[in-house]
N, C-alpha and C positions, 0 to 999 in steps of 0.2 A: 605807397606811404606806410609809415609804420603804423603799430597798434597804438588806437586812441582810446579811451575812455567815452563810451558812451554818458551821455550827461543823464547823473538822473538814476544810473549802475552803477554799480560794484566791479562790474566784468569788463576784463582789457578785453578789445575786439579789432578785427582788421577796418578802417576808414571810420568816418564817422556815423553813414547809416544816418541819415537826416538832419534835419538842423533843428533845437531848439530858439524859441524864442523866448529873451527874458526880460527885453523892454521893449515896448513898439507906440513908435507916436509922438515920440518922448519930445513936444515944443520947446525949441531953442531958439535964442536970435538968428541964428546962421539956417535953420530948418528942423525937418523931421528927424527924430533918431531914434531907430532901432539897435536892441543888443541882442545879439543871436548866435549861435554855436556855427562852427564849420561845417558847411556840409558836401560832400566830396563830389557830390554829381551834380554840383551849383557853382560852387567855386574855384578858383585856378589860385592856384600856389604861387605863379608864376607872376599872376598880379598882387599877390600881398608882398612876396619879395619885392616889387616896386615900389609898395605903400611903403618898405622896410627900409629900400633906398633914401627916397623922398625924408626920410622921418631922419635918416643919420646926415643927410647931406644940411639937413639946420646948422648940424653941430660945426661943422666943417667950418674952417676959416677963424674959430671962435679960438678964445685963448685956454685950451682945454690940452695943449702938446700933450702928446703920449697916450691920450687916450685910447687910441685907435680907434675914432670914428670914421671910418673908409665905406662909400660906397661900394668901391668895387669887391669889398667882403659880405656882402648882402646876396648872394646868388641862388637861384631858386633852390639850389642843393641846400645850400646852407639854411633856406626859410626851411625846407621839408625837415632836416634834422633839428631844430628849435623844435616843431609840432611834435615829434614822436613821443608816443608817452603823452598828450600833454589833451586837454581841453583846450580848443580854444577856441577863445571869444572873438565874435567881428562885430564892427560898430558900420551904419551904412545910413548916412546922410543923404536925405532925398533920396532913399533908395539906391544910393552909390557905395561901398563899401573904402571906406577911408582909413583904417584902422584897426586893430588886431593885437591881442594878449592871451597869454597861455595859463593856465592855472593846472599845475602840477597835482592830485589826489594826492591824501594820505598814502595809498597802499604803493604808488610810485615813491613815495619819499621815503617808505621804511624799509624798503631795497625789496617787497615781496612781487612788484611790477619785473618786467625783464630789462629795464636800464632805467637807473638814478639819475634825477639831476645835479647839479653841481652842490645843491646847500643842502644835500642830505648828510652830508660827510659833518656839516657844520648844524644840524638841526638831528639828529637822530632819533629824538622820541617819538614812539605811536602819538597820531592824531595831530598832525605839522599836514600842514599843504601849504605850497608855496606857489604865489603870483611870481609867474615867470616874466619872461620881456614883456615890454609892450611896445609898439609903432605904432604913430597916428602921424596922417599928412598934414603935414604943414598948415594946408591949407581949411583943414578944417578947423582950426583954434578957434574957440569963442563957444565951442556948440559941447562943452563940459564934458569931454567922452569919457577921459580919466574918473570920472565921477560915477559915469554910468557903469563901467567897464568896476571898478567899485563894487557899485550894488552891487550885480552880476555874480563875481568871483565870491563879493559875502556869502550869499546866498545858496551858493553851491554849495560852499564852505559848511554851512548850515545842516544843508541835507546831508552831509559828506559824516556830519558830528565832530567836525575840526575843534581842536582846544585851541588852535594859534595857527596863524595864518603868517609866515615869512617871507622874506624877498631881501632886496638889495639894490645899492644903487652907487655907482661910482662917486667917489666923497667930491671930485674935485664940479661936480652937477648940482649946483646948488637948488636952482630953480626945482629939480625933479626932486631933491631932498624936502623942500618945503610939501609938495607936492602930495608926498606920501606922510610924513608929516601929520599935515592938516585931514589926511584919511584917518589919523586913527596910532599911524605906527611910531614905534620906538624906536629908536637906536640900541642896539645891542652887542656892538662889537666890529670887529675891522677886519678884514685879511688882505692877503695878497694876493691873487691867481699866479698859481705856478708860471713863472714866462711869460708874465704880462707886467708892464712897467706902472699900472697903475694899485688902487686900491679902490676896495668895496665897500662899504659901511652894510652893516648886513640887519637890519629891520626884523621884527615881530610884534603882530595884534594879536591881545589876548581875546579869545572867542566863546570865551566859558561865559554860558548864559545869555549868548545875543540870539535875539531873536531874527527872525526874517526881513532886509530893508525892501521888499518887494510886494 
């Protein structure tokens, strides 16, 4: 696996080196929820590419043409390279892990990490971190994880001294537009991925002066 961000550090390192926890307990209708970091000698890759599957085969069928929400592009190679570079979050319902989001560091976005994500090209300033994907199964809807997974990425964010927090979200997803939305973010502009038929709407929460939601 590539090098992750220790939570919590400054310093890119190889795996994650144990798991943080950053909610635990958390009473929902659906059950218990914890939020907790990757941790490489616990978890399989190979199962959150399935959570990854699961979460894009929703999309499937819907009237979203173009998008390219394909199952079959979800494959543990492809989960491993979303991780690299990346924090990331799992959500684990009754102790099941259902769920999973990456939060990019400043120092990965300002190109001083060894590989950028995609919205650094479009966010360039010191002190940007960016909530990468996220996947949640299906089947856990109702138990607010987008919320949880929220706090969490804030939170980091926090310790990190992020001024603004960005991401993105395909325009033609409205549902996930409100989504983010109702967290907090703005709209701030559009593009097109080279070679992809759709478009982005590319979000920022300003973070100057928040404090800890944890």
């Amino acid at each position: 696996m590539g090098d992750i961000l220790r939570p919590g550090s400054k310093e890119l390192i190889f795996g994650a080196g144990g798991s943080r926890v950053f909610l635990e307990g958390i009473e929902t209708k659906r059950g218990l929820v914890d939020i907790r970091t990757f941790d490489e000698e616990r978890d399989s890759v190979a199962a959150l590419a399935h959570i990854t599957r699961l979460a894009w085969s929703s999309h499937e069928g819907e009237s979203t043409e173009g998008l390219g929400f394909k199952q079959s592009q979800q494959s543990e190679q492809r989960t491993r390279e979303r991780m690299a570079h990346a924090v990331i979050f799992l959500a684990d319902l009754d102790q099941e892990t259902v769920g999973l989001c990456a939060y990019y560091p400043p120092k990965v976005i300002s190109g001083a990490g060894p590989e950028t994500p995609p919205l650094a090209t479009q966010f360039p300033q010191v002190g940007t971190a960016e909530w990468g994907f996220m996947a949640i199964d299906p089947s856990a809807q109702g138990a607010g994880i987008p919320y949880h997974f929220h706090a969490a990425v804030e939170t980091l964010a926090i310790e990190d001294g992020v001024e603004q927090i960005v991401g993105r979200v395909r325009r033609d997803t409205e549902g996930v537009h409100r989504l983010y939305a109702g967290m907090g973010f703005e709209d701030v502009g559009e593009f097109q991925p080279e070679g992809q038929p759709y478009t982005l709407v590319l979000l920022s929460k300003d973070m100057t002066g928040q404090s800890s939601v944890l």
